[in-house]
N, C-alpha and C positions, 0 to 999 in steps of 0.2 A: 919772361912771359908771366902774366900776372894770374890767378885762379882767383877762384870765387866758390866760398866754402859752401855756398850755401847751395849753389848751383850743382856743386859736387854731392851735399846732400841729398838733395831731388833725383841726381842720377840713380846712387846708391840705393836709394827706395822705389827706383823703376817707374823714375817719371822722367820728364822732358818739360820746361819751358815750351810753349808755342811762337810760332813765329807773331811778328808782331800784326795786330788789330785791322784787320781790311774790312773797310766797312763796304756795304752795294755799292753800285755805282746807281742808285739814285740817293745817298744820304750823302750830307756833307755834314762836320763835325765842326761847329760854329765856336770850340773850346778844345783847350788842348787835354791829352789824357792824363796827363801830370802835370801840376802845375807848382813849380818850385818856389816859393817864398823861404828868402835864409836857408836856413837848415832842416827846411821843413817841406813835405811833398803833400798833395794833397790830389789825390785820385781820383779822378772823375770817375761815376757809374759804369761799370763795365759788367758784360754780361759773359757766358760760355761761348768760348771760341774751340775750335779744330787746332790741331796740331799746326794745320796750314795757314792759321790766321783767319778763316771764317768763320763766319755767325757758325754754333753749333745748332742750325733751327730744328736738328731732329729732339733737341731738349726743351726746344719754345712751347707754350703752351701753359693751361691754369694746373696748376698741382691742386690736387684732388677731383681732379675730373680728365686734366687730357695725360698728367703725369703723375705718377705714385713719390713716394719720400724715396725713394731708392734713386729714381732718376732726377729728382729735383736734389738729392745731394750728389748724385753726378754733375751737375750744373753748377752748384755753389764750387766744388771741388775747381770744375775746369774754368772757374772765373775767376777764383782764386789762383790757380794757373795763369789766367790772362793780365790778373795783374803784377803779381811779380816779373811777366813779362815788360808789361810796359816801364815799370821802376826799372829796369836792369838797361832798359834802352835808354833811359834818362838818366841817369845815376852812374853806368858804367859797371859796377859792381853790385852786387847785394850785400855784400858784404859791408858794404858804407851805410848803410842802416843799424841805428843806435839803438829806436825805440820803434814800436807799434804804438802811434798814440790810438785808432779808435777804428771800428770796424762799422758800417752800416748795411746792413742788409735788409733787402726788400722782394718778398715771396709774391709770386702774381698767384694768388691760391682763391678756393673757394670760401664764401663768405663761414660755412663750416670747420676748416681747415684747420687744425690748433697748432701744428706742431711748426712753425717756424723757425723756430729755436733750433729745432733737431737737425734741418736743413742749413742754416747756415754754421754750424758747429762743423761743417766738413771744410769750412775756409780759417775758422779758426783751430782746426787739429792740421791740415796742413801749413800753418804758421807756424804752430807750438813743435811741430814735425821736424823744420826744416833749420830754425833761428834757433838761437842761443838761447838758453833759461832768463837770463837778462835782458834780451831783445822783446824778446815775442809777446808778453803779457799787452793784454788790450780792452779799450775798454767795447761793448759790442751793443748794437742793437740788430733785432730780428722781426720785422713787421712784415704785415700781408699787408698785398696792396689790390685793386682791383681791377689794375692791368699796369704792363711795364710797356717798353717801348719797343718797337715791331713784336710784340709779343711774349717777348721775351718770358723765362720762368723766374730767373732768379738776375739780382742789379746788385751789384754791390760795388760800395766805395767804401777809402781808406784815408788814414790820413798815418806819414811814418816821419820820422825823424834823422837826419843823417848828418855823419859827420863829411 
C-alpha cells in the first residue's frame, strides 16, 4: 500500500483534503482542472469548496464589504484545500510533486481593499505547512479583482512540477 506524505501531513495538522470539485448542474467546465503537459501541472482557477466537494457559497461574496480578511482567508485556505485535491486526483500522489512553480491569486474585494497579500498567504502557509523545504518555495501574485466567477471570493491557480 502506497502513503502519501503529504496527505499524512494535512491529517497530522487536522485537515482533510475535499472530496473532488462538483460544480452546479447548470455549469459545465469547458477545461480540465489539471492540465498535465510533461512533467508539469498547471491548475485551472479554483475556488473554496466543502468537505463534500461543493461551491463553499457561504464564503462568496466581495471582501470588504460582504466578507472580512478572516473569512476571505478561510476561502483562500479551503481553495488551497481544493487544489491539492484536484493534483492528488490527477497525479496519484502528492508526493510526486518536485517543485511549486507559481501561485496566482485573485481577491473579488472592494475597490478600497489593500490587503490581498494577507488573504492569499493562507494558500501559501498551507503549501509551506504541508511540502518539503525543497518543494514548496513559489513564486506568488495577489490581485483584486472586481468580481470572480459565480461570485466567488477568492480564484486561485497554480502551476507545480512533478516527477
Amino acid at each position: 500500500m502506497s502513503t502519501d506524505s503529504v496527505v499524512e501531513k494535512l491529517q497530522s495538522l487536522g485537515m482533510a483534503l475535499p472530496a473532488p470539485l462538483q460544480l452546479p448542474p447548470n455549469i459545465v467546465a469547458k477545461f480540465p482542472f489539471v492540465r498535465v503537459i510533461g512533467n508539469r501541472a498547471l491548475v485551472s482557477g479554483h475556488g473554496p469548496i466543502n468537505a463534500d466537494g461543493t461551491l463553499a457559497t457561504h464564503l462568496f461574496g466581495k471582501v470588504g464589504q460582504d466578507l472580512d480578511l478572516e473569512q476571505a482567508n478561510e476561502a483562500a485556505h479551503l481553495t488551497g484545500l481544493a487544489i491539492l485535491s484536484s493534483l492528488k486526483h490527477e497525479l496519484g500522489s502528492l508526493d510526486r510533486i518536485t517543485a511549486w512553480g507559481r501561485i496566482m491569486g485573485m481577491v473579488n474585494c472592494t475597490p478600497d481593499f489593500v490587503q490581498q497579500t494577507p488573504v492569499i498567504d493562507a494558500m501559501s502557509d498551507l503549501i509551506n505547512q504541508v511540502f518539503p523545504a525543497e518543494v514548496a518555495p513559489h513564486s506568488r501574485a495577489a490581485v483584486g479583482m472586481v468580481s470572480l466567477p459565480m461570485g466567488m471570493s477568492v480564484e486561485i491557480e497554480a502551476e507545480v512540477y512533478f516527477d
